[in-house]
N, C-alpha and C positions, 0 to 999 in steps of 0.2 A: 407394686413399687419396684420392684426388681426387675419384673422382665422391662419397665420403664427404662430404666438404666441402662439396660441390656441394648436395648435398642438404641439408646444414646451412644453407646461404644463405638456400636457396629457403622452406626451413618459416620461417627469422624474416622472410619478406617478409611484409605486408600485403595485402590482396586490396584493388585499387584503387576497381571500380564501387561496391559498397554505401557504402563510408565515403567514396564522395564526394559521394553522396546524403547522407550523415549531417555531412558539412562544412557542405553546402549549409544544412542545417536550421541548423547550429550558429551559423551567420553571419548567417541569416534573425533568431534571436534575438538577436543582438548586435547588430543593426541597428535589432530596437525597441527595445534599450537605447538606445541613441544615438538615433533617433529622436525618442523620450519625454523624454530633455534637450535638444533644441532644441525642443521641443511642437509637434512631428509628430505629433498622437496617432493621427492616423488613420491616416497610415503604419505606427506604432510595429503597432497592434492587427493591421492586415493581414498582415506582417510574421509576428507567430504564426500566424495560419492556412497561413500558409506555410509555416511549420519544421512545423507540422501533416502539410501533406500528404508532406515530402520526411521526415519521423518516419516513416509510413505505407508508402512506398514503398521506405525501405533494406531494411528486413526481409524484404521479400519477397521483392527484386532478388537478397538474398542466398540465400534457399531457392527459389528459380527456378535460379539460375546454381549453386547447390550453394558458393556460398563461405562458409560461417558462420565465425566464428571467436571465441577468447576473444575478441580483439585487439576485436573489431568489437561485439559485446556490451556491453563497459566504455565503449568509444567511444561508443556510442549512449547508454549512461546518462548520461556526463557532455555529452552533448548536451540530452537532454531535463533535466536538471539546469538549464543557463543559457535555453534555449529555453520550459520552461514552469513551471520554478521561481525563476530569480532575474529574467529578465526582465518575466514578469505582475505577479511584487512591486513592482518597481519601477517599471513605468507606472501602476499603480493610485496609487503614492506619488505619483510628479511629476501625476499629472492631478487627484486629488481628496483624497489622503490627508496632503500635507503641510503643510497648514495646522490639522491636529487635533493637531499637533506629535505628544508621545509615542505617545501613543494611536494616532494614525495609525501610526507605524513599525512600534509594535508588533503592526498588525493585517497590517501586511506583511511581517515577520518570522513572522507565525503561519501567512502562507499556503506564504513559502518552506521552515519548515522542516518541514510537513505534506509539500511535493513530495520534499522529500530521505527523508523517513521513507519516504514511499511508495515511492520508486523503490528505497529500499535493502527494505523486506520484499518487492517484487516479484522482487528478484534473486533473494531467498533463498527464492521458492517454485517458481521454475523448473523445471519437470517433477514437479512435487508437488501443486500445488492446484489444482482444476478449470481445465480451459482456458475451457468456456463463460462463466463467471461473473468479473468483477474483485472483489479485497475491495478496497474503499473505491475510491471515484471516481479514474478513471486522470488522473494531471495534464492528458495534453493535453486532457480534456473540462472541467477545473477550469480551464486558462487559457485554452480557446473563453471560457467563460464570461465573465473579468474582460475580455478583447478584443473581445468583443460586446459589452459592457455599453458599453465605451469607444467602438465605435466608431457603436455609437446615438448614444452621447449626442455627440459632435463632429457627428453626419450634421442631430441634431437644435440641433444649435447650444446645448447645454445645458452650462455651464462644470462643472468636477466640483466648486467648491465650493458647488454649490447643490447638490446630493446626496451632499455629502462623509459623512452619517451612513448614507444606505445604502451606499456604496463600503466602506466599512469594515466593516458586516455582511454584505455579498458577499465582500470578501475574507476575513472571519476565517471564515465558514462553508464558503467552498472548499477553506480549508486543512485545517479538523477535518474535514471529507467525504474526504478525500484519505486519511487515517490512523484512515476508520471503518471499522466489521466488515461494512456496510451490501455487499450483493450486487448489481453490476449485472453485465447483461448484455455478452457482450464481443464477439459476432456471430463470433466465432473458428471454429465449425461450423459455419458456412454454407459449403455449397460454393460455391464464386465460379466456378468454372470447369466446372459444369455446364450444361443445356440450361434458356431458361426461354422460358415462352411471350409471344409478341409484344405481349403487353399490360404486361407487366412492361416492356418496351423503351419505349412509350410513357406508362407510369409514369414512368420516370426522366426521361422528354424531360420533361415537368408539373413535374418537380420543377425540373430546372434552371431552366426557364422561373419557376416561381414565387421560385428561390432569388435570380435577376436582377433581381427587378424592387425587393426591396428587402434584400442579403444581410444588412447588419449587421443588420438586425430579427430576419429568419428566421434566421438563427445563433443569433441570440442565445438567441431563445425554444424550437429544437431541443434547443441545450448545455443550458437551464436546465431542460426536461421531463425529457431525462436524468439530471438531477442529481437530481429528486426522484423519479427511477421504484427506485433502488436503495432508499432508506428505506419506498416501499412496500410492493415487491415482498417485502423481508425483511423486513415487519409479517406480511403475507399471507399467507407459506408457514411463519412457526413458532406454534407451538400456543400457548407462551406466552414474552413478551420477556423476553428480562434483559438486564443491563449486558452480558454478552460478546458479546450479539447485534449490540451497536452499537458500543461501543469494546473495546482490549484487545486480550489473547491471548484466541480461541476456545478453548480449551485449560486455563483459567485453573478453570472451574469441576468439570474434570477432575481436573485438578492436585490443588486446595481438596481435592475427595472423596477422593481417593488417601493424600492425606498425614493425613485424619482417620482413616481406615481404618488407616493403618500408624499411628497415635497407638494407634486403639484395641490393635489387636493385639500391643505394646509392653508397654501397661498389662497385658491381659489376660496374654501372657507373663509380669512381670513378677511377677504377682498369683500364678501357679499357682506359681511356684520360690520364693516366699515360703512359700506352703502346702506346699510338698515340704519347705524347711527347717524347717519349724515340725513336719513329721508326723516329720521325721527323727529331729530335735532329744529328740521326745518318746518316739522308740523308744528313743537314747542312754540315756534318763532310766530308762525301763522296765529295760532291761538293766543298767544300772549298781544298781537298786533288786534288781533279782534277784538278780545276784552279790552283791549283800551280806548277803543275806537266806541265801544257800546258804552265807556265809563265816560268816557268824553261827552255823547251824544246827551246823555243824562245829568252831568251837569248843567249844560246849554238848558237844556228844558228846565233844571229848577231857576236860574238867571231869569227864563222869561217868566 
C-alpha cells in the first residue's frame, strides 16, 4: 500500500528541466510586455527572440531526456500564448499602433487572436497533420516578424508613428497568416543529428558572421521571406485555388459535396416510395374494380 502511494506522488510530479526552459521563455515574453511600457522597444523585441529560442529548446530537451508530458504540452501553449501572442500585440500597440486609437487596437486584437486560434488548431492536430508542413504561419515566425520590424525601426531611429499605417497592415496580416490554410515548411524532417560535410560547418560560420553584423535587418527580412514562401509554395503545388486553399476548414469543400450527395439521394429515395405508393395505391384500385365486377357478375347470375 505504500509503495502504491509512492507511486501515485511520483506520476503527479512535473519533470523539472523542459518546463524550466518553458518558464524561462514564459518570462522572456513578460518582460517585453514590461519592457514595451516603459519604451524599451528594443529590449521589449529582443526579448521575443529570446522566448524564441528557450520555445525551441524545451521541446527537444524534453524528447532527448525522454520527459514529455500532458503537464508540459499545455504549459508550453500557454507560454507561447503570452510570448508570441499577447506580447507582439502589445509592443506593436505601445510602439506604433496607439495613436490610430480603435483601429490600432483592433489591428492588435486581430494579431492575438489569430496566435490563440492558431496554437489551439495546432494542438488539435497533433499526430494527425503532416509534420513537414505548418498550416498557417507558426506564431513564433508571426512574432520574429512584428520584433524585427520593431527592432529596425528603434536601431534606425524611426519613431512607430511615422510608419504607424504599415505596423498595422504587418500586424493584421500576421495575424490572418497565423489562422491561414497557406503551407509552410517546418524543417521538422531534417535530420539534425546526422553527418554533414565541412562546408555546411563553414556555411553556418557566414551565417552567423552575417547575422552579427546587422541582426534586426537580417531577422527581420529572413522572418518576413518565410512569411511569404507559404502563400507561394501553396499557389505552386495546387492545380487550381479555392477559398479552402487559403482560409477555413480544408475539409469544408468535402463536407459541401457530401451533404449535396446525401440531399440528392434523400430526394432520389424519397421520389422512388412515392412511385411505390402511387403503383400500390393503383393496384388497391385495380383489385377493388375487380372484386366488384366479379360481385356484380354473381349477382346477375342469382336474378336469372
Amino acid at each position: 500500500m505504500q509503495n502504491l502511494n509512492k507511486e501515485t506522488v511520483k506520476n503527479r510530479g512535473i519533470y523539472l528541466l523542459p518546463n524550466l526552459f518553458t518558464t524561462a521563455g514564459l518570462f522572456s515574453g513578460f518582460y517585453a510586455v514590461i519592457a514595451s511600457m516603459n519604451g524599451h522597444f528594443e529590449a521589449a523585441a529582443i526579448a521575443i527572440f529570446v522566448a524564441m529560442i528557450f520555445d525551441g529548446v524545451d521541446g527537444r530537451v524534453a524528447r532527448m531526456t525522454n520527459t514529455q508530458s500532458a503537464f508540459g504540452a499545455e504549459y508550453d501553449s500557454m507560454a507561447d500564448m503570452v510570448s508570441f501572442g499577447v506580447a507582439p500585440a502589445l509592443i506593436a500597440y505601445n510602439w506604433a499602433l496607439a495613436d490610430l486609437g480603435k483601429v490600432g487596437w483592433l489591428a492588435a486584437f486581430i494579431y492575438c487572436a489569430g496566435a490563440a486560434l492558431r496554437l489551439a488548431r495546432f494542438n488539435t492536430q497533433v499526430g494527425v497533420a503532416d509534420k513537414r508542413y505548418f498550416q498557417g504561419l507558426a506564431s513564433p515566425a508571426a512574432a520574429a516578424i512584428i520584433a524585427g520590424a520593431i527592432w529596425t525601426g528603434t536601431y534606425y531611429e524611426i519613431e512607430g508613428q511615422q510608419v504607424s499605417i504599415l505596423a498595422l497592415l504587418m500586424t493584421a496580416c500576421a495575424g490572418l497568416l497565423m489562422v491561414s490554410n497557406f503551407r509552410y515548411y517546418s524543417f521538422k524532417d531534417y535530420d539534425w543529428r546526422g553527418r554533414v560535410n565541412f562546408m555546411v560547418i563553414l556555411a553556418l560560420v557566414g551565417l552567423f558572421v552575417v547575422v552579427s553584423v546587422q541582426p534586426a535587418t537580417i531577422l527581420f527580412i529572413v522572418f518576413s521571406l518565410y512569411a511569404l514562401s507559404g502563400p507561394i509554395y501553396t499557389i505552386r503545388t495546387v492545380k487550381k485555388l479555392k477559398v479552402s486553399h487559403v482560409v477555413g476548414d480544408e475539409n469544408d469543400a468535402d463536407i459541401t459535396q457530401e451533404t449535396n450527395t446525401q440531399e440528392t439521394d434523400t430526394q432520389e429515395t424519397d421520389t422512388q416510395e412515392t412511385d411505390t405508393q402511387e403503383i400500390d395505391t393503383q393496384e388497391i384500385d385495380t383489385e377493388c374494380e375487380a372484386k366488384q365486377t366479379e360481385q356484380d357478375s354473381e349477382d346477375a347470375d342469382k336474378k336469372q
